[in-house]
LUMVOKOL-341351 format. One record per residue: x, y, z of N, C-alpha, C in turn. Coordinates in steps of 0.05 Angstrom, whole numbers, plus 5000, padded with zeros to 4 digits. Example, Ala and Ser with C-alpha at 12.3 -4.5 7.8 and 13.67 -1.06 7.14 Angstrom:
% residues 2
526448865156524649105156526449345156525749555142527349795143525850015157
This chain:
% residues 418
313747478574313947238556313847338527315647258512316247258475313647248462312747318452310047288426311447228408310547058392311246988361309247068340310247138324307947338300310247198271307647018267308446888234307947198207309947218194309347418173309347448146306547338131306547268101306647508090308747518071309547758051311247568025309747708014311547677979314147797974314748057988316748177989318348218019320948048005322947988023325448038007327448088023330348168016331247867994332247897973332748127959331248257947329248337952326748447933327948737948328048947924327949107928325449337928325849647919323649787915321949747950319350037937318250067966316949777980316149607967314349447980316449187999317549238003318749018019320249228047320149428049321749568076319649598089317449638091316449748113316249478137314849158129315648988143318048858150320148838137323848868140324549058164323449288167324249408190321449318209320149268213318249228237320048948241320748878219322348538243324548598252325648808242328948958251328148928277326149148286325949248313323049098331322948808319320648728342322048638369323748488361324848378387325248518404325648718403326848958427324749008435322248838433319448948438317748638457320148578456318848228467316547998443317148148417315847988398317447858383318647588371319347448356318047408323319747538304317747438272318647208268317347118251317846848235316746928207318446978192317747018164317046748137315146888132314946658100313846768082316046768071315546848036315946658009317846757985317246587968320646517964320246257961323246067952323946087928326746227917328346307891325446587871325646717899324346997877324947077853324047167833324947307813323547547805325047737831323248027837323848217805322248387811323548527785325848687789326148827812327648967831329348817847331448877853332848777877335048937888334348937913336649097923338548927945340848697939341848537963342948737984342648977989344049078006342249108042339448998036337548968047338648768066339248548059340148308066341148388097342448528101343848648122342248688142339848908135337848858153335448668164336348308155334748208163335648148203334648128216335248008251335847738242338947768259340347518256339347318265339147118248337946818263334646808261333047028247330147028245329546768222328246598226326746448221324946468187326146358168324546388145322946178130321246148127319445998114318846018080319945848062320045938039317345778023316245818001314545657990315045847951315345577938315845677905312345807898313545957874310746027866310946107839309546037822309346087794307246267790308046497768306046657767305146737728303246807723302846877687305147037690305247097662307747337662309447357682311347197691313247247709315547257693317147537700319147687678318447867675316047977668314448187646314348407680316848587673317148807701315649057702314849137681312449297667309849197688309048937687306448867693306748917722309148797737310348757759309349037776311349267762311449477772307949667764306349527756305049827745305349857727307749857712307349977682305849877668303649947662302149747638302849937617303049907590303650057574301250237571301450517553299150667560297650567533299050447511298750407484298850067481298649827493298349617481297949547469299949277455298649217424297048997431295448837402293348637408294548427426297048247427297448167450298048197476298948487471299348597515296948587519294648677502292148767513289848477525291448257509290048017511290747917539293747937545294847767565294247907591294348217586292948417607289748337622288448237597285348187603285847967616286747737606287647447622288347457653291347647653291347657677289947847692288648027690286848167706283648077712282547857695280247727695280747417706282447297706283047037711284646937734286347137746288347117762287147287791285647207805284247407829285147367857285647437871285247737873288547847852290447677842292247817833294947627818295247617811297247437801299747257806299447297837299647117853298246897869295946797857294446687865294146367862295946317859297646017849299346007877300546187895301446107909299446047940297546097935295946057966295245757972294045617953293845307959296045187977299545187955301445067969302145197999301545457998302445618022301445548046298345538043295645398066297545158074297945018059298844758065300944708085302744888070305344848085305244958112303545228118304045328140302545268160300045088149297344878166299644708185300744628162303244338174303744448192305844708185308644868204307044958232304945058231303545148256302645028271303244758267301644478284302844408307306244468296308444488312310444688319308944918312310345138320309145318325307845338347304445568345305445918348304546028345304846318336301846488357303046728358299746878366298946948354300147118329299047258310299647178280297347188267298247118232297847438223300347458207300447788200300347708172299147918147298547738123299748148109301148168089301548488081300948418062299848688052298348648016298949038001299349017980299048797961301448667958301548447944299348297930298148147954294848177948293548127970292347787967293347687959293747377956294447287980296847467992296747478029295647468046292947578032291047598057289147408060289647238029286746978022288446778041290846768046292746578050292546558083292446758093291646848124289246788131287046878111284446808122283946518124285346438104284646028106286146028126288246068137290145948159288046058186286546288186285046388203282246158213281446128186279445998186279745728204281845578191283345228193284445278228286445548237287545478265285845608287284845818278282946028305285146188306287846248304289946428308288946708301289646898323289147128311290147308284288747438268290547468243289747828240292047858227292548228229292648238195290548438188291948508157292348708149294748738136295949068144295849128115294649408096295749458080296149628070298649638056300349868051299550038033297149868008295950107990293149957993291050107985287950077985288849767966286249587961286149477944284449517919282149607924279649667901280250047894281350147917282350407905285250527905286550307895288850367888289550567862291650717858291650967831291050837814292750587808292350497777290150257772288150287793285350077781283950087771284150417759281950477723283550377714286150297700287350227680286949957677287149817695286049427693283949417679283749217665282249147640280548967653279548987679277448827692273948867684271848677678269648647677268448697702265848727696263648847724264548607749264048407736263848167742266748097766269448117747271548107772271048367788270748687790270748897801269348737826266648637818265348527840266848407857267748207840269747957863271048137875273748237860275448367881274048557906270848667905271048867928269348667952268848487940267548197960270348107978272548117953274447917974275748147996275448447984276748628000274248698037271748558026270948618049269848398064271548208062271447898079274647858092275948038081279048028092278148238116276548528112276748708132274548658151272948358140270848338165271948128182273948098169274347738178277047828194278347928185281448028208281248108232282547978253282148138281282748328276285248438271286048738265286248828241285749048229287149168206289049348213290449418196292949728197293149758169293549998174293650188145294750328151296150568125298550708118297951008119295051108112293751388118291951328132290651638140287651688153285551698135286351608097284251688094283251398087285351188091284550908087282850838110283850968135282550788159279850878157278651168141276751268142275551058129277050918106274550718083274350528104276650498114276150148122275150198149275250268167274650308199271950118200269950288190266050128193266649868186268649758165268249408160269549258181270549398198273249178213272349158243273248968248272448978284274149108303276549218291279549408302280349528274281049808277282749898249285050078267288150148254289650298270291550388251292050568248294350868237297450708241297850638221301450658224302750698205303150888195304851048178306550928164307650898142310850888139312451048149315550988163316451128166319551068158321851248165324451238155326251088183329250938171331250878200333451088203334450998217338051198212338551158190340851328187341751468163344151238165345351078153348350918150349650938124350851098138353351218120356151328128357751188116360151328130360951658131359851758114359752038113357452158102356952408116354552518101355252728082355252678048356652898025355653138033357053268014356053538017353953647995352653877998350553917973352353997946349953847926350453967900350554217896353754317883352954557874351254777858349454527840346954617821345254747847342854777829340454747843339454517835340454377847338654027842336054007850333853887836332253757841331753487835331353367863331553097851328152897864328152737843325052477843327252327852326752177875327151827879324851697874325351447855323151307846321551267817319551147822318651187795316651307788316451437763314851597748313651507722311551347725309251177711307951477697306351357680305051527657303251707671301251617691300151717706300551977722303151967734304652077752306452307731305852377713307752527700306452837702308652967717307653227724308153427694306253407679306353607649306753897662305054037688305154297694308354327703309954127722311954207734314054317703314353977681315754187657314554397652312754547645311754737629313354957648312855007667313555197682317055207689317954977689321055017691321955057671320154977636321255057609320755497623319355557623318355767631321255877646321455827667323856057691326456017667326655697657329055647643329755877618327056027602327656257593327156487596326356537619325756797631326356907649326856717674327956767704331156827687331956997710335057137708335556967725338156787705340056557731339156317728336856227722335655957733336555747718336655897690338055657666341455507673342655737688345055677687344855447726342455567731343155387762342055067767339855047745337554897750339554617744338554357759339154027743337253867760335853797743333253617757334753227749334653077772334752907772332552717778331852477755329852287766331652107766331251897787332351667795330851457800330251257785327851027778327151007764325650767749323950857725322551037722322451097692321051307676319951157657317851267654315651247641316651317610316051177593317151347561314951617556312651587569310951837571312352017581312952017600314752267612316352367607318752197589321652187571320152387550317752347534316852507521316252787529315052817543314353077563316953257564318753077570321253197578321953357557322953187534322753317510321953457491319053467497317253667485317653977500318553987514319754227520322154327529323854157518326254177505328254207531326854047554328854057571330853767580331953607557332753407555335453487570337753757562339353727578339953777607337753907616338053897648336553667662336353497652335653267663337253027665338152847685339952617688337652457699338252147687336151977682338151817699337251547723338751427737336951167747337750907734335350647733335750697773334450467772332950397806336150377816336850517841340150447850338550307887340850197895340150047927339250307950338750217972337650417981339450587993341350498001344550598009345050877989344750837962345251037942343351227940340651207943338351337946338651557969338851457988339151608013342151768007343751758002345951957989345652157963344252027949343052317935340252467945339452387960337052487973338652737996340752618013342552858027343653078007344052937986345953187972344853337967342453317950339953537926340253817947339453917922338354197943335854147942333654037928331154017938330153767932328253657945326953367931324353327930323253237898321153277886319553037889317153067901315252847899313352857881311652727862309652797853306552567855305352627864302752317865301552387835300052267842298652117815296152327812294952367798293352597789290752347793289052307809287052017813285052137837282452007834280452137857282452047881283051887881284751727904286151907924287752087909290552227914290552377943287452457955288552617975288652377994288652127997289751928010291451788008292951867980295351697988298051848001299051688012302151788022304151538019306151728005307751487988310351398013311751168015312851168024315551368024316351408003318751688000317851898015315952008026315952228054318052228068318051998075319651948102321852018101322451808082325651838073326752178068324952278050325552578053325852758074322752608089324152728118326852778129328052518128329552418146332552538122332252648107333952768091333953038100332953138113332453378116332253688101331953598068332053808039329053908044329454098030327054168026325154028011323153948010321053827995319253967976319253967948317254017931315053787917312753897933310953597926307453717909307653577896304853687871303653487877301553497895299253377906297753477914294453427925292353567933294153687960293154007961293754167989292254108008289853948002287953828030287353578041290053318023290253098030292153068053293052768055294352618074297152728079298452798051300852758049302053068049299853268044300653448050300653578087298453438099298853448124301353368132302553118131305553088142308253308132307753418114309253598097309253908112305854008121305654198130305954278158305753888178306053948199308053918211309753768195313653858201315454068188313854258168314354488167317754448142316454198126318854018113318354148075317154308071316654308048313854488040313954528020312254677999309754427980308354507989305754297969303454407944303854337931302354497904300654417892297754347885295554337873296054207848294654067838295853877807295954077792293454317788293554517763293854777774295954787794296555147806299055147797299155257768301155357752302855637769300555737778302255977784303855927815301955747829303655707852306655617852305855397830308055217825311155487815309855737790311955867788312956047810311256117825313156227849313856027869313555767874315355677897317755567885318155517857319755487836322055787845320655947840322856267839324056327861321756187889322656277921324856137927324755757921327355567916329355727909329755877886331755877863333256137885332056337891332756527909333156407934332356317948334056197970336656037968336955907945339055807938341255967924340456117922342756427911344256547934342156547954342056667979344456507993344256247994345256058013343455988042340956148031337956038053336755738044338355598031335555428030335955198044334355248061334255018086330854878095330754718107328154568119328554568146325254588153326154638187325554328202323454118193323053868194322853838219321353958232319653908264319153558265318953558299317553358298317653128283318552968272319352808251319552518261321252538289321752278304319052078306316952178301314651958305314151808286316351838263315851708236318251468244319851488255322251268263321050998263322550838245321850578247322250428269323550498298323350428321321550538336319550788335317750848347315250708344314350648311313450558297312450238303314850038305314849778317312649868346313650048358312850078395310050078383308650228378306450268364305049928360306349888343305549528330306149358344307349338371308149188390305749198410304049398416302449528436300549308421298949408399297149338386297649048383299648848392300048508381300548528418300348638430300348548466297648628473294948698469293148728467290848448469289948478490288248188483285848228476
């Protein structure tokens, strides 16, 4: 017999960027699992991002539930994305405080009233087994718990980044006072959810003791769709997919490529680093300050279609996390995708977190310490020589357990579970 699993998310096609694929593909592949979604999100979005090429992968004929929502600053893609400026003037800094003290859990919080409502109605006559709520923005999850509260329906809350230890939650201009609220509302969602799921091991580690179920499900990558797969750049490309916020700006990786660029024999003439996403004007600086403005190509946010084609081509592809106590738990969604590119991987993150485990145990890449300058210049020189060579390859073991159809099986098990 079919299960039906209602699924509140803010991010839906056309919303581009990471936060809208990982549930987009779990609805790709539920059915083939005997589960039915029913989606509800928000009516005439105005994402900051969009990628319509998504569109494609919604399951034909799935069921959408829309509800409008007004938010402060809606436009302002800076706020949207993370970027808070690192330098605000007296009014960013005001509207910053506003919305980070007034707007709780997040600035979507204008949409949960109408939402309760509508989906109180819709569920009266359309019953569901599971309420699935994804965060952030975790406005999702206040929205689920009232619908939890009001139907008895079982409700799952899955999320994709911590909420209270997310990278950028020193930078919020929050008082003692909201810190409080938000870690109240984060531990009435994980006492109150039949299930939780999370994205590392080192989340389930926080969350596991609050929840009455907690369970591991990764992001992961789909097939590759493309009519052809290019061939590599003849540089030595390195390429970032994504964005690179002020935080995230690897100062050691320039220093050291200003470094081989005048000293290594060859490197100047081989090297072209590509970032693709926003950049940070912090980093634009960085760049510059060591004078490596011309081997760099700058490329705004492209669909994911285009992403995954320069990700085949590079000769290597660069990750970098965020320099934050946080870091040896996060794992960014772009793993996967790299994976599933099969380049070599250069990633400057803790060597004893999350993300270097998936890196080390598919044998997909090289991982480097935030301040191991010297590591960084020899796996820098080992690249550059394998690529001289015509050695530079990835061996990417094991990988298939990241498949966004294995992945569903996984989340299918756990929603057939009584």
């Amino acid at each position: 017999m079919t299960k039906r699993v209602l699924i509140i998310t803010y991010y839906w096609p056309p919303a581009g960027g990471s936060g809208v694929q990982r549930w987009l593909y779990f609805a790709k592949y539920l059915r083939e699992f005997g589960i039915e979604p029913v989606i509800f999100t928000l009516d005439h979005p105005q994402y900051a991002i969009t990628d319509p090429s998504l569109e494609r992968l919604i399951p034909e004929g799935v069921e959408v539930i829309r509800q409008k929502i007004w938010e402060p600053g809606q436009g302002n893609s800076k706020v949207k994305n993370g970027f808070l400026p690192q330098k605000p003037n007296t009014k960013q800094r005001f509207k910053n405080y506003i919305r980070a003290n007034y707007f709780i859990p997040d600035a979507k919080i204008l949409w949960k009233r109408p939402s309760v409502k509508k989906l109180k109605k819709y569920l009266k006559k359309n019953p569901v087994d599971w309420i699935i709520s994804t965060g952030p923005p975790h406005t999702t999850h206040l929205i689920a718990k009232k619908l939890k509260k009001k139907t008895g329906i079982q409700w799952l809350a899955d999320f994709r980044d911590p909420w209270t230890k997310i990278d950028y939650w020193h930078h919020l201009p929050m008082s003692h006072k909201t810190k409080r609220k938000h870690q109240a509302l984060e531990r009435q969602v994980l006492q109150q959810a039949d299930l939780v799921t999370v994205v590392s091991p080192a989340m389930k580690r926080d969350y596991e003791p609050y929840t009455k179920r907690c369970a591991l499900i990764t992001n992961g990558y789909d097939e590759i769709n493309l009519s052809e797969i290019p061939e590599l750049d003849k540089s030595l490309t390195l390429t970032h997919i994504g964005s690179l916020n002020a935080d995230r700006n690897p100062e050691m990786f320039w220093e050291v490529l200003k470094e081989l660029i005048d000293y290594e024999e060859g490197f100047e003439d081989a090297i072209q680093i590509n970032l693709v996403g926003h950049v940070a004007d912090e980093v634009k600086q960085s760049i510059n300050t060591y004078d490596l403005g011309r081997f760099v190509n700058f490329t705004q946010y492209v669909p994911s279609h285009a992403a995954t084609h320069m990700q085949l081509k590079s000769q290597v592809l660069l990750l970098f996390l965020n320099d934050v106590p946080s870091a040896k738990g996060i794992i960014t969604g772009k793993i996967f995708e790299y994976l599933r590119a099969k380049r070599p991987i250069l990633a400057i993150a803790p060597t004893d977190g999350d993300l270097a485990e998936i890196i080390n145990n598919t044998q997909s890449g090289k991982v480097i310490n935030f301040k191991d300058r010297d590591s960084l210049k020899q796996a820098l020189i080992a690249l550059h020589q394998a690529y001289k060579s015509g050695q530079l390859k990835s061996r990417n073991i094991n990988i298939e357990q990241y498949h966004r159809k294995n992945l569903t099986a996984q989340l299918a098990e756990l929603l057939k579970k009584d």
